[in-house]
N, CA, C and O atoms as CSV, one atom per row, in Angstrom:
chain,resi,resn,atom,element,x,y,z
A,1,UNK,N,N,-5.252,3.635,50.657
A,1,UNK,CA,C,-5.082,2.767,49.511
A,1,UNK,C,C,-5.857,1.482,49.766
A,1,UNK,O,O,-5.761,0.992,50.891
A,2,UNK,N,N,-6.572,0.913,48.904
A,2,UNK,CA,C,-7.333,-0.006,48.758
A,2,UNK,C,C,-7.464,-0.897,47.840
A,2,UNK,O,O,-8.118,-0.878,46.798
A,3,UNK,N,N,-6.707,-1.787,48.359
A,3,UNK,CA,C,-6.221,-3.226,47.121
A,3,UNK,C,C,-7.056,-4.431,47.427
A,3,UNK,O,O,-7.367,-5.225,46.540
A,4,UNK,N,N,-7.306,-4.528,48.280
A,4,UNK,CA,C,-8.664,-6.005,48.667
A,4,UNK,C,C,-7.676,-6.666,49.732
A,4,UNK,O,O,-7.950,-7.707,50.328
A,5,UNK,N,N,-6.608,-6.012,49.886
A,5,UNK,CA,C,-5.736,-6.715,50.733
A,5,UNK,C,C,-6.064,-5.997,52.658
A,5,UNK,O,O,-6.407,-4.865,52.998
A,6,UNK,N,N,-5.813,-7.048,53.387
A,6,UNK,CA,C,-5.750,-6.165,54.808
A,6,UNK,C,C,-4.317,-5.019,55.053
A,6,UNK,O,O,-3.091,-5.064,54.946
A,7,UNK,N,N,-5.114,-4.280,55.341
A,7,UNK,CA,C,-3.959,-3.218,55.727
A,7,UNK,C,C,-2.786,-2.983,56.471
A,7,UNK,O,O,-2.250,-1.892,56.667
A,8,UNK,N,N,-2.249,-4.652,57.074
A,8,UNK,CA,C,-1.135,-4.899,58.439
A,8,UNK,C,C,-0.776,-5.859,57.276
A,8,UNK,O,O,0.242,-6.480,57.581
A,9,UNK,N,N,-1.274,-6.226,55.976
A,9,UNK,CA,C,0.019,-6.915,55.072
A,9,UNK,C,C,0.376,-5.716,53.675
A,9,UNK,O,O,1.301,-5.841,52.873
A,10,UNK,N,N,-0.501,-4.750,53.698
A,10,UNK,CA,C,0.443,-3.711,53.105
A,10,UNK,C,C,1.322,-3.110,53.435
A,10,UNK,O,O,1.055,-2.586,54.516
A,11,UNK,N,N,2.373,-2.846,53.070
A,11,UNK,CA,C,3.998,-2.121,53.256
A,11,UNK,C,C,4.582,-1.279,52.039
A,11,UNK,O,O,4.447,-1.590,50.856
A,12,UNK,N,N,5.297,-0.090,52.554
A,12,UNK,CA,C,6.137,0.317,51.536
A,12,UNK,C,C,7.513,-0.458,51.341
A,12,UNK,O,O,8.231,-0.914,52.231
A,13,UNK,N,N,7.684,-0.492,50.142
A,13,UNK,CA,C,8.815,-0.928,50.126
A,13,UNK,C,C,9.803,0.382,49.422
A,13,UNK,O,O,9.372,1.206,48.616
A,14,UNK,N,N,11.098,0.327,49.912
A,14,UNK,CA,C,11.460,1.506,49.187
A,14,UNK,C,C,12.371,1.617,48.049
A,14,UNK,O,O,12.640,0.539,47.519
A,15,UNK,N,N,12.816,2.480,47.632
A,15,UNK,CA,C,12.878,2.794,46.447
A,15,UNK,C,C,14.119,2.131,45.770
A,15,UNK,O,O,15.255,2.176,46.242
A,16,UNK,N,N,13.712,1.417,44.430
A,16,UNK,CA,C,15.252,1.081,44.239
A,16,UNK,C,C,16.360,1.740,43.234
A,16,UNK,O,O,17.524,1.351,43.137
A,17,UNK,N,N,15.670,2.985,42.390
A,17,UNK,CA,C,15.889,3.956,41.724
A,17,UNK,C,C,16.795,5.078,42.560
A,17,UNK,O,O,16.323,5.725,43.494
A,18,UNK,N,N,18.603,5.257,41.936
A,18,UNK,CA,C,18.863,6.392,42.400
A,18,UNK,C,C,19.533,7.081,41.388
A,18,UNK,O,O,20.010,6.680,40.326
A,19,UNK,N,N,19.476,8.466,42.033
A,19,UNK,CA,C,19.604,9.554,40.530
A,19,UNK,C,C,20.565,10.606,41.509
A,19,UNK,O,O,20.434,11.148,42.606
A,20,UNK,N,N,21.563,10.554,40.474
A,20,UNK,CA,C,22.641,11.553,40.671
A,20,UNK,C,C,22.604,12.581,39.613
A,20,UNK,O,O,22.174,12.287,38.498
A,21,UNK,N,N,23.035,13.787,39.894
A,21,UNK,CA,C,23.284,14.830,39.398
A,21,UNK,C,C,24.312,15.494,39.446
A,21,UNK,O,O,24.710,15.985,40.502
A,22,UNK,N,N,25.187,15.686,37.833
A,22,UNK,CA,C,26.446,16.444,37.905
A,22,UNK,C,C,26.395,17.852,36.806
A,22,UNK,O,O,25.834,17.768,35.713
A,23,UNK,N,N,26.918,18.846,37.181
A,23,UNK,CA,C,26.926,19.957,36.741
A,23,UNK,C,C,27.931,19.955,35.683
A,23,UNK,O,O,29.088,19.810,36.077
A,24,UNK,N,N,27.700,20.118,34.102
A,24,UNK,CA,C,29.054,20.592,33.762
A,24,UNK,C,C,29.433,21.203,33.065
A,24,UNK,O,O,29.304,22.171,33.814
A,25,UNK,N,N,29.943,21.729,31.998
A,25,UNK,CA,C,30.369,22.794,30.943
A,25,UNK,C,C,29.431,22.659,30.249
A,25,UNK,O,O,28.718,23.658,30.154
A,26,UNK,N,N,28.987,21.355,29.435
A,26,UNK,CA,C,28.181,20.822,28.329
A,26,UNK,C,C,26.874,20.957,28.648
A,26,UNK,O,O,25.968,21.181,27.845
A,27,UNK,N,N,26.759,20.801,29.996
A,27,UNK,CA,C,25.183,20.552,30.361
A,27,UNK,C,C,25.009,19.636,32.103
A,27,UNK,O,O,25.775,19.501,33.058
A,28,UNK,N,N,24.241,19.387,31.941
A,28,UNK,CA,C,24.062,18.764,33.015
A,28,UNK,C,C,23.689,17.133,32.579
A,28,UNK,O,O,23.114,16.937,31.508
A,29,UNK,N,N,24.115,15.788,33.625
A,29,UNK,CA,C,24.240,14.687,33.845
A,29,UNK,C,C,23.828,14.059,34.498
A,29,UNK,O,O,24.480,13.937,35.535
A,30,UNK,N,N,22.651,13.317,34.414
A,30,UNK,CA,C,21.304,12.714,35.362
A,30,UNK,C,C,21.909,11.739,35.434
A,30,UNK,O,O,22.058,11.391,34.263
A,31,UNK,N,N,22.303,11.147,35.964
A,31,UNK,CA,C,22.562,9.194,35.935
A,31,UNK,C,C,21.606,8.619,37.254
A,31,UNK,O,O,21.371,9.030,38.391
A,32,UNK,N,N,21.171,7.362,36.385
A,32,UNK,CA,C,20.182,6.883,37.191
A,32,UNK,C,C,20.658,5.329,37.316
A,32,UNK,O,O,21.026,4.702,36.322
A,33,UNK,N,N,20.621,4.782,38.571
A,33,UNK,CA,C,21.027,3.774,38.619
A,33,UNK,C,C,20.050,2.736,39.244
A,33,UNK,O,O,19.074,3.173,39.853
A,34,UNK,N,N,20.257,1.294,39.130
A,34,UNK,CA,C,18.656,0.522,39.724
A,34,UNK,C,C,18.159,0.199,39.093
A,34,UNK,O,O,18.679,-0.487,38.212
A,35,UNK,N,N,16.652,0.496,39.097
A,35,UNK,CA,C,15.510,-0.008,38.809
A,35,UNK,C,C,14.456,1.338,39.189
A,35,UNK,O,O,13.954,1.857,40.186
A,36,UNK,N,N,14.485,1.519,37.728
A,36,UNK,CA,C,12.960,2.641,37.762
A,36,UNK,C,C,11.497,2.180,37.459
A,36,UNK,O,O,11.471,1.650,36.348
A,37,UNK,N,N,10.515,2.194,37.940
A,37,UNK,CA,C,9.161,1.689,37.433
A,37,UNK,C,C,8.232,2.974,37.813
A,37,UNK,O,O,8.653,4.097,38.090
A,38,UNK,N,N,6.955,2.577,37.767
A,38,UNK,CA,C,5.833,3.395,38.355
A,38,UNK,C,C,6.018,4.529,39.137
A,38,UNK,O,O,5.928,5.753,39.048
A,39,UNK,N,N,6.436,3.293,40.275
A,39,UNK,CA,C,6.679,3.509,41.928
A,39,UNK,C,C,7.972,4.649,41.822
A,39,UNK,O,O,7.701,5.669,42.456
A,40,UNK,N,N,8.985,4.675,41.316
A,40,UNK,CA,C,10.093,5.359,41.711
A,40,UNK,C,C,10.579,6.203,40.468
A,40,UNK,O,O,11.776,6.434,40.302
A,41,UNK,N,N,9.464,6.719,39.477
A,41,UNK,CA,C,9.851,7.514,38.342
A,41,UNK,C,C,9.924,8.653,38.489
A,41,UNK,O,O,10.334,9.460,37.654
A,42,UNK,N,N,9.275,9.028,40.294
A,42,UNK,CA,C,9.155,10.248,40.529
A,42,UNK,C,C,10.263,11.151,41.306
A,42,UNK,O,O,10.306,12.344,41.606
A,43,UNK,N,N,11.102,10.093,41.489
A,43,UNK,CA,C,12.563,10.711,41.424
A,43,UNK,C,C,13.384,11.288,40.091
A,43,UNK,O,O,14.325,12.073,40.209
A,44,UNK,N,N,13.027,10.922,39.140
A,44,UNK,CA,C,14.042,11.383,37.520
A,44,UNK,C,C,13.061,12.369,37.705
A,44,UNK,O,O,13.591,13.436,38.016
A,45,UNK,N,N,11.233,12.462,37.601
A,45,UNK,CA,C,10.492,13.709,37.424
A,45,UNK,C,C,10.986,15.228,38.466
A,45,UNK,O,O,10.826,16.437,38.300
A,46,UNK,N,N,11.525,14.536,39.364
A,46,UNK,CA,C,11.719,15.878,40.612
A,46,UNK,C,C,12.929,16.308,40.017
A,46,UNK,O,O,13.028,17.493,39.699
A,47,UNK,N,N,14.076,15.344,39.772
A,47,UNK,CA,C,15.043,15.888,39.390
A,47,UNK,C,C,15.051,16.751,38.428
A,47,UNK,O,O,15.682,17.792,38.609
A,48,UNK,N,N,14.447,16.563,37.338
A,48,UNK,CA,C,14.104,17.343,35.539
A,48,UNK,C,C,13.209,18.310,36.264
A,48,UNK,O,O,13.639,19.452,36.104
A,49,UNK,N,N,12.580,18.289,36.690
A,49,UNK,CA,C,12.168,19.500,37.479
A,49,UNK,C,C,12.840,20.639,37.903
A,49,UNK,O,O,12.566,21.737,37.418
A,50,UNK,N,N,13.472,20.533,38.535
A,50,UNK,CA,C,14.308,20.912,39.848
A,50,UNK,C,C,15.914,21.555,37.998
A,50,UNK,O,O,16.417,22.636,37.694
A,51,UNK,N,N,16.002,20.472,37.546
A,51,UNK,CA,C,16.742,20.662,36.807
A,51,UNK,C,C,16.615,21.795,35.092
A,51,UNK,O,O,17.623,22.096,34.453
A,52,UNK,N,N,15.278,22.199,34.707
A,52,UNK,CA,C,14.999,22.618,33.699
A,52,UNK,C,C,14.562,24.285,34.443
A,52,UNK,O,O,14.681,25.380,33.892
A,53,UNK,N,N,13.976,23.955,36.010
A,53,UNK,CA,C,14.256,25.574,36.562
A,53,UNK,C,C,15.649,26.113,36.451
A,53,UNK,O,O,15.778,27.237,35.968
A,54,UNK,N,N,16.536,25.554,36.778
A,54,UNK,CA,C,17.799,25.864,37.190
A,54,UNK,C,C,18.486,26.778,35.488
A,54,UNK,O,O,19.278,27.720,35.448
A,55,UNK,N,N,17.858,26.099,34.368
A,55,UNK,CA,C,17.991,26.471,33.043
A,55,UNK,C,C,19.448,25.870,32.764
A,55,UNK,O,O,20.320,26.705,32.525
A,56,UNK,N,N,19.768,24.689,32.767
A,56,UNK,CA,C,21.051,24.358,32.067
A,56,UNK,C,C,20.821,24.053,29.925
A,56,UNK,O,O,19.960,23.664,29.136
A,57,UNK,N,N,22.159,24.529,29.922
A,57,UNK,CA,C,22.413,24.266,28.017
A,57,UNK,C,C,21.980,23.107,27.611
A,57,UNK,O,O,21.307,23.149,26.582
A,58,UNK,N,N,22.156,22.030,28.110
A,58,UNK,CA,C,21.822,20.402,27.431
A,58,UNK,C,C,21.423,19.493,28.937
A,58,UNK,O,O,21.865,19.723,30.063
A,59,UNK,N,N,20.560,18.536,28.569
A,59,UNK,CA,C,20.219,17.371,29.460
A,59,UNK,C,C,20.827,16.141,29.094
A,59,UNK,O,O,20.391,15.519,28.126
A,60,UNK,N,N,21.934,15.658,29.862
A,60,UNK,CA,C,22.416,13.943,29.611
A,60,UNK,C,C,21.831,12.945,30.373
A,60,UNK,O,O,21.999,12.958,31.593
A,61,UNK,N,N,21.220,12.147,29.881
A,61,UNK,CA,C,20.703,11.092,30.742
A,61,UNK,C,C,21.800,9.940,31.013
A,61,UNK,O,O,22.046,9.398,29.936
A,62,UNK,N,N,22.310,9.553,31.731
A,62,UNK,CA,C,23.604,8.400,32.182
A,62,UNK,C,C,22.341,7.130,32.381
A,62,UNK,O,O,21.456,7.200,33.235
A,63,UNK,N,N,22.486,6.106,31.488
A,63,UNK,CA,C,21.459,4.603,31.717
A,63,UNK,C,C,22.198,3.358,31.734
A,63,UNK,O,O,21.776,2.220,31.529
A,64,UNK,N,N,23.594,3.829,32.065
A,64,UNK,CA,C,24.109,2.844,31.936
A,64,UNK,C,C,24.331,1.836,33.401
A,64,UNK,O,O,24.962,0.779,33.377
A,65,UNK,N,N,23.760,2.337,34.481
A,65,UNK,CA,C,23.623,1.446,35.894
A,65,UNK,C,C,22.471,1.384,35.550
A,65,UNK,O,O,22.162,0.291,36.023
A,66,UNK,N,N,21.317,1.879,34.911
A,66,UNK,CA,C,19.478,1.325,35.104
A,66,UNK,C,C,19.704,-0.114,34.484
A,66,UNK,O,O,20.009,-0.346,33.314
A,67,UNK,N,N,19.509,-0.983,35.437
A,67,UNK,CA,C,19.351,-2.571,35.560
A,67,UNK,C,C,17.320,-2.332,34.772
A,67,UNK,O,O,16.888,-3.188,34.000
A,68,UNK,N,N,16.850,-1.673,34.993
A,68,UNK,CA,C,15.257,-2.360,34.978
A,68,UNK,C,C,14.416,-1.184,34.892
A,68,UNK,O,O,14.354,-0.368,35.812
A,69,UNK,N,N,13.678,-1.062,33.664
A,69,UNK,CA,C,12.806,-0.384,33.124
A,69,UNK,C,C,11.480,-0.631,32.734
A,69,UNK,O,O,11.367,-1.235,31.667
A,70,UNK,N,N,10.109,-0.219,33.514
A,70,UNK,CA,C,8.938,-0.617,32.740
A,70,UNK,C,C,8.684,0.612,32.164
A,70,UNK,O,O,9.369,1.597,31.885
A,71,UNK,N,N,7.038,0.171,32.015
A,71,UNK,CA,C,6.594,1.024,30.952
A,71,UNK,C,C,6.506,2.078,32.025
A,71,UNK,O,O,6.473,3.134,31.393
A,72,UNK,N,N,6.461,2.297,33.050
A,72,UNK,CA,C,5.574,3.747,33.792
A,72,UNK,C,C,7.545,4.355,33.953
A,72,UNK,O,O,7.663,5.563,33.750
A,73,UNK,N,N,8.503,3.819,34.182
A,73,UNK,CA,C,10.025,4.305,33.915
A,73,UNK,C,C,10.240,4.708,32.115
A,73,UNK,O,O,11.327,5.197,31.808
A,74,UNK,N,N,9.462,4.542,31.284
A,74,UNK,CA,C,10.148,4.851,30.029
A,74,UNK,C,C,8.825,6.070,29.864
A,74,UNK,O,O,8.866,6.949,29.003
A,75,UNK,N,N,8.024,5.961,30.565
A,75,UNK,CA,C,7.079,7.529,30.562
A,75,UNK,C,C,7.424,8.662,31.014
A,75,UNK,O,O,7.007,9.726,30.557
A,76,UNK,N,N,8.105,8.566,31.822
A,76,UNK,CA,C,8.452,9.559,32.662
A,76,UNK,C,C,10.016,9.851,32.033
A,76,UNK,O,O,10.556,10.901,32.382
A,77,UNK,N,N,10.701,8.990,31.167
A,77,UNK,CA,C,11.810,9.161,30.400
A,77,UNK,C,C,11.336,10.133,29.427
A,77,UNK,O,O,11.702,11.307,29.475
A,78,UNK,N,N,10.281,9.548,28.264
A,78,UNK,CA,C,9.985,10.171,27.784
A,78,UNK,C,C,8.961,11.570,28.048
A,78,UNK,O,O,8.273,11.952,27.101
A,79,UNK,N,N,8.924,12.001,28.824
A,79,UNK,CA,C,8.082,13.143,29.558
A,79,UNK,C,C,9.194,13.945,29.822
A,79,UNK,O,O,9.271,15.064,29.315
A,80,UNK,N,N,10.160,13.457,30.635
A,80,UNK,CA,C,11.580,14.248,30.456
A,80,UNK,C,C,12.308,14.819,29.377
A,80,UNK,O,O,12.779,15.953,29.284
A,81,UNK,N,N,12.335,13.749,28.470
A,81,UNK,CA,C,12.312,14.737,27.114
A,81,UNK,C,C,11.996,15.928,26.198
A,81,UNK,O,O,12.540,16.915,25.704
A,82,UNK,N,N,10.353,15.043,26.264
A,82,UNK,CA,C,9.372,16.052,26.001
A,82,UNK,C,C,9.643,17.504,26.700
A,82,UNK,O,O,10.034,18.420,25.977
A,83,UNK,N,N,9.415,17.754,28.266
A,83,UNK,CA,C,9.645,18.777,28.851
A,83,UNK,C,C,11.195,19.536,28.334
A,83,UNK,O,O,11.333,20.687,27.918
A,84,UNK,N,N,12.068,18.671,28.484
A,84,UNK,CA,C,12.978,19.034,28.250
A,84,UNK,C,C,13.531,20.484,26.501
A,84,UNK,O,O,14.100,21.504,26.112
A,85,UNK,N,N,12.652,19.208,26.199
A,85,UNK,CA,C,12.731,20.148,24.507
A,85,UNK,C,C,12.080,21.239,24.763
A,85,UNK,O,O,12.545,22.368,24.919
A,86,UNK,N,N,11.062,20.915,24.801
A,86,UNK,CA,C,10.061,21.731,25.104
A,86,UNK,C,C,10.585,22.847,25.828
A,86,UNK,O,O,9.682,23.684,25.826
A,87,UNK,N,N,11.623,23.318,26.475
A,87,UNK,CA,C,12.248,24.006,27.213
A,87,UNK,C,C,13.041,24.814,26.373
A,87,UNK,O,O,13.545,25.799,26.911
A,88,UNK,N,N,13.283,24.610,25.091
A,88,UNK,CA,C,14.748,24.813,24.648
A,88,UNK,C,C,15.784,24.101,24.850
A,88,UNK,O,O,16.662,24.959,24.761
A,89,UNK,N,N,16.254,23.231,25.039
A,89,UNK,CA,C,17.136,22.277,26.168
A,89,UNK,C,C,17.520,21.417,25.492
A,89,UNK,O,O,16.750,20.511,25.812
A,90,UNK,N,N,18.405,20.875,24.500
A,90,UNK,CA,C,18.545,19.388,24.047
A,90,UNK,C,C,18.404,18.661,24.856
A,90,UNK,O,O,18.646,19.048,25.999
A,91,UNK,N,N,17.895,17.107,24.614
A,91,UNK,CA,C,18.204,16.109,25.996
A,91,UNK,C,C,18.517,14.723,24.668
A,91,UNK,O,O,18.199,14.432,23.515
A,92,UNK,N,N,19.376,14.202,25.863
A,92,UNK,CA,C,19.931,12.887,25.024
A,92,UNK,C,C,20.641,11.575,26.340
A,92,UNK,O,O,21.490,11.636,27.230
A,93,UNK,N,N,19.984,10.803,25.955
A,93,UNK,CA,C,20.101,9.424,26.777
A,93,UNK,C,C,21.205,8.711,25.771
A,93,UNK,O,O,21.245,8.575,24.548
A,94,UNK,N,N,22.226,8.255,27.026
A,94,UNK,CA,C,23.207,8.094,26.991
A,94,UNK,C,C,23.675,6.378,27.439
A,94,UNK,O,O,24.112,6.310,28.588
A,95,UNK,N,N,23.641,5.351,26.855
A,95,UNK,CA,C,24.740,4.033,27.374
A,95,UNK,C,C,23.669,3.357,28.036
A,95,UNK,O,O,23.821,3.050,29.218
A,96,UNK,N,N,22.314,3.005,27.275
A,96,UNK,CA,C,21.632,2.086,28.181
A,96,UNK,C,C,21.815,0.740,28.306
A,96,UNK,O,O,22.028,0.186,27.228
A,97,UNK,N,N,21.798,-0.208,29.588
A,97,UNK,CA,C,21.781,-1.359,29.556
A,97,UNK,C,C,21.162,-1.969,28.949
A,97,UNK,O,O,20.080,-1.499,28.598
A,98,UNK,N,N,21.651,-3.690,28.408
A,98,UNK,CA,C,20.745,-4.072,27.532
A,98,UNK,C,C,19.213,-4.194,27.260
A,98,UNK,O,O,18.545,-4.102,26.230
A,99,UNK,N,N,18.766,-4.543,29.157
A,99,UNK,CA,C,17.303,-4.530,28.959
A,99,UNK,C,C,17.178,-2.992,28.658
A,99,UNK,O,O,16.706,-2.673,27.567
A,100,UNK,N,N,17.479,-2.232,29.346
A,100,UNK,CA,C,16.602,-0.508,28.736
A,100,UNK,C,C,16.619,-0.910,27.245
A,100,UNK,O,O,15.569,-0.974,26.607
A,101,UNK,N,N,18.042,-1.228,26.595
A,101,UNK,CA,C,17.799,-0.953,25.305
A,101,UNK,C,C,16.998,-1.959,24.528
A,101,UNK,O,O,16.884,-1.824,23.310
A,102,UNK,N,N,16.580,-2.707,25.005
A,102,UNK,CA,C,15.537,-3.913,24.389
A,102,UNK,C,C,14.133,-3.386,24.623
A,102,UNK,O,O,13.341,-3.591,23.704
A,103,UNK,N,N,13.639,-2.672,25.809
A,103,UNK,CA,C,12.784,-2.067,26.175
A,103,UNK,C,C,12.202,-0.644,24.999
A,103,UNK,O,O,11.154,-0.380,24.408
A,104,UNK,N,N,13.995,0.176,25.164
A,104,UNK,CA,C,13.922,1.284,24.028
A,104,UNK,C,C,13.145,0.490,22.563
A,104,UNK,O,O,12.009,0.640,22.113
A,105,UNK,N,N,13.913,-0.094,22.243
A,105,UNK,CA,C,14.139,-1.255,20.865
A,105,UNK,C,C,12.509,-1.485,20.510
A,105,UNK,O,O,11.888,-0.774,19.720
A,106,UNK,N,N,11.876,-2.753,21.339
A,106,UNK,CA,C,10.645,-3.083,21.532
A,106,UNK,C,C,9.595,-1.923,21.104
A,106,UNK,O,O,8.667,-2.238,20.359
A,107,UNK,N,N,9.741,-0.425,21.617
A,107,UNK,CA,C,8.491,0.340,21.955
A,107,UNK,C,C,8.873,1.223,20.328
A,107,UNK,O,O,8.001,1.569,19.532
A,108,UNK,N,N,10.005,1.388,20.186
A,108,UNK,CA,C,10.433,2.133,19.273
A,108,UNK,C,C,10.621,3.692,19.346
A,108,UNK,O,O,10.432,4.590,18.525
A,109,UNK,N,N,11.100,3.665,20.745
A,109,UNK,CA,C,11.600,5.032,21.466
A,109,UNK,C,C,12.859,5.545,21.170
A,109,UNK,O,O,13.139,6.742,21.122
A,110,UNK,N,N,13.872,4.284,20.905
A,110,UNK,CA,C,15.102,4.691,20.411
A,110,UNK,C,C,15.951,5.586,20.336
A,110,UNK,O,O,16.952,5.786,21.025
A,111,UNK,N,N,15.429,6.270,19.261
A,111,UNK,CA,C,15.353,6.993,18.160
A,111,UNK,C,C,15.014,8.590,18.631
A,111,UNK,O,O,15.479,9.632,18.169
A,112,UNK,N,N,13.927,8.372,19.833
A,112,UNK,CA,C,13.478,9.690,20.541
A,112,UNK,C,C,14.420,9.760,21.677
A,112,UNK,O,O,14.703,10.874,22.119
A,113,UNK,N,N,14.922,8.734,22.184
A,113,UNK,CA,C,15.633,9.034,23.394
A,113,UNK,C,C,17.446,9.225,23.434
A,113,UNK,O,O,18.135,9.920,24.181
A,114,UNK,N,N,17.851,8.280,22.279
A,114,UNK,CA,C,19.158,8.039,22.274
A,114,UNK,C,C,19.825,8.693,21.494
A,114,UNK,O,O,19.364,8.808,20.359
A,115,UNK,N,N,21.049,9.310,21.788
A,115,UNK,CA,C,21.981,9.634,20.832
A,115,UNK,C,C,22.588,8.450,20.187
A,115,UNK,O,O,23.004,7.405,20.688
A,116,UNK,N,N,22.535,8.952,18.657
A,116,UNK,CA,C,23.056,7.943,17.724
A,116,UNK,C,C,24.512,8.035,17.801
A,116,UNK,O,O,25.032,7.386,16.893
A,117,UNK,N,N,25.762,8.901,18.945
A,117,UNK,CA,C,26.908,8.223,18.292
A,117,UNK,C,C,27.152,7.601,19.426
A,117,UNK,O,O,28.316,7.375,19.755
A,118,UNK,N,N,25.984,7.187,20.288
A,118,UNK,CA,C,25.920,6.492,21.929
A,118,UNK,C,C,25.184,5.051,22.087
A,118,UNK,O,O,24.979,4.634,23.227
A,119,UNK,N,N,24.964,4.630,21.467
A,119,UNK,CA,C,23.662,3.678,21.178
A,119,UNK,C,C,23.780,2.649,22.168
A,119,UNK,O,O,22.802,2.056,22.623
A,120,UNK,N,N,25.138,2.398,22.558
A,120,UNK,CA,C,25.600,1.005,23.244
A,120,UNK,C,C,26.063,1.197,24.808
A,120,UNK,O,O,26.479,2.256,25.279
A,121,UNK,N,N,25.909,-0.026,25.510
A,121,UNK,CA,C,26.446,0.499,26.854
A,121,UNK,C,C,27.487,0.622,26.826
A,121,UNK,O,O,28.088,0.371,25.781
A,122,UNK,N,N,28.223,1.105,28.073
A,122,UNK,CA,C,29.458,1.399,28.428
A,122,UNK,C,C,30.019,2.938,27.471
A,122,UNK,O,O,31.166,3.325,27.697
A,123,UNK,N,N,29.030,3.832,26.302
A,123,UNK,CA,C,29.548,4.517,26.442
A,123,UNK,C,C,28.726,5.877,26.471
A,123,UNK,O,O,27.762,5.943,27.233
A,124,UNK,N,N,29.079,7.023,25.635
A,124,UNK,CA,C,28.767,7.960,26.520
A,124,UNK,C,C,29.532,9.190,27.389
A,124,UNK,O,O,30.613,8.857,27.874
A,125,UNK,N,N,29.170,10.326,27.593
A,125,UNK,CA,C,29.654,10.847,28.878
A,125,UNK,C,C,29.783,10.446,29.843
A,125,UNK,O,O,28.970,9.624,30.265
A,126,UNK,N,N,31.056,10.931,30.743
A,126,UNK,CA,C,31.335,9.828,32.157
A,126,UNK,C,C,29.771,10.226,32.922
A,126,UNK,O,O,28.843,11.026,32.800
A,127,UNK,N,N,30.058,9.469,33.481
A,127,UNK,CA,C,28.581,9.321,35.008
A,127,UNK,C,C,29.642,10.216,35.942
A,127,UNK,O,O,30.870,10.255,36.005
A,128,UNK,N,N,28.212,11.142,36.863
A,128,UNK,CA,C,29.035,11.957,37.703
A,128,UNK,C,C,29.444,11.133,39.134
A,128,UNK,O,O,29.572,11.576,40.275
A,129,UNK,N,N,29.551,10.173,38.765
A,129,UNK,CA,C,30.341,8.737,39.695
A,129,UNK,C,C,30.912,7.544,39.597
A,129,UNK,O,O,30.267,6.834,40.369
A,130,UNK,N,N,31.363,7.198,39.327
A,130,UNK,CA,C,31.617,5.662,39.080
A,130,UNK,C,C,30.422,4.461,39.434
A,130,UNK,O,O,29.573,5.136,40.016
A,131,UNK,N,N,30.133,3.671,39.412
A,131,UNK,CA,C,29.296,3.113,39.927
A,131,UNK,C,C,29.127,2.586,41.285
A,131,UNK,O,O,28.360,2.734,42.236
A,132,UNK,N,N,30.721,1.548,40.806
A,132,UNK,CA,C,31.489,1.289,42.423
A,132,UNK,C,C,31.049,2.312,43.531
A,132,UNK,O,O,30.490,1.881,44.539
A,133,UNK,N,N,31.323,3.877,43.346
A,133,UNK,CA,C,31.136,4.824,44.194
A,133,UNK,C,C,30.175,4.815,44.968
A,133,UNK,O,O,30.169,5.006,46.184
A,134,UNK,N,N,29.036,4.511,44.024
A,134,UNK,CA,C,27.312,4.963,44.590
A,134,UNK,C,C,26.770,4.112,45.561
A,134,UNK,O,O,26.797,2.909,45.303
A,135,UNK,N,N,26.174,4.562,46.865
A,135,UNK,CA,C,25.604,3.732,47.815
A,135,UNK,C,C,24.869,2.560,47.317
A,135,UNK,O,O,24.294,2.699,46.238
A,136,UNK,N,N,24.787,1.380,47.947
A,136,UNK,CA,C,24.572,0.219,47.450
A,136,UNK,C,C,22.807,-0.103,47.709
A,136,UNK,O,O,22.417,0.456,48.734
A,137,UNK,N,N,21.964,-0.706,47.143
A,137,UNK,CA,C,20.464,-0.628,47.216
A,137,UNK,C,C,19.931,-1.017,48.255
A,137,UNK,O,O,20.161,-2.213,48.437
A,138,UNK,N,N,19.021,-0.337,49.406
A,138,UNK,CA,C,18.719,-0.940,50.284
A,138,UNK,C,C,17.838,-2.124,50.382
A,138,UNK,O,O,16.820,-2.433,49.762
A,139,UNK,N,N,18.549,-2.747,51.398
A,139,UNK,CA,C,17.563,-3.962,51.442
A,139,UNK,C,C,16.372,-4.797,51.285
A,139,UNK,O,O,16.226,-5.455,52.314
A,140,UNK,N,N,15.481,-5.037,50.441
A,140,UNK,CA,C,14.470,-5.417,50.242
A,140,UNK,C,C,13.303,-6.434,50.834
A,140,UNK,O,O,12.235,-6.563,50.235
């Protein structure tokens, strides 16, 4: 990699995006918690991967821990979709935080991503965790 920078002040930093997966009658339950961008969209892509082989009835997206969304995190949202349909598969994003949903709002994705009787945080299908539950972000 070649940024103009010396190579003993480049570092990874790691990821602050985490994605759980719960199995359930309805479908299956992605919840993603953090901060997704560029860098770490390729965790929701492995998962929808990994998840549209497996052939479940419906895709839930849980957005209600995603603190922070750019544009290369709402591509790979919407690519999940896309694939998703594209599968046969309903998919529907579920309880985004305000920035996602200002982000949604702004681009005018909305509409493609959200279920309309879900629009707001806090609701939704449960998350296959509590939040409290989920390991806490490593250190930066």
């Amino acid at each position: 990699m070649t940024s103009g920078l010396p190579a003993r002040l480049l570092m990874h930093t790691p990821s602050l995006l985490f994605v759980d997966l719960c199995h359930r009658d309805t479908g299956t339950v992605i919840v993603l918690a953090g901060a997704m961008d560029s860098d770490s969209a390729h965790g929701l892509t492995a998962v929808m991967r990994e998840v549209l082989r497996t052939g479940t009835a419906m895709v839930h997206l849980d957005l209600s821990a995603l603190a922070f969304c750019d544009c290369g995190g709402l591509t790979a949202l919407l690519r999940a979709s896309q694939d998703s349909r594209r599968e046969g598969r309903p998919f529907q994003a579920h309880a985004p935080s305000r920035a996602v949903l200002r982000l949604f709002t702004l681009t005018g994705t909305a509409s493609t991503l959200l279920d309309r009787e879900f629009p707001a945080e806090g609701a939704g299908p449960p998350a296959a965790a509590p939040v409290e539950n989920r390991p806490a972000a490593p250190p930066v």
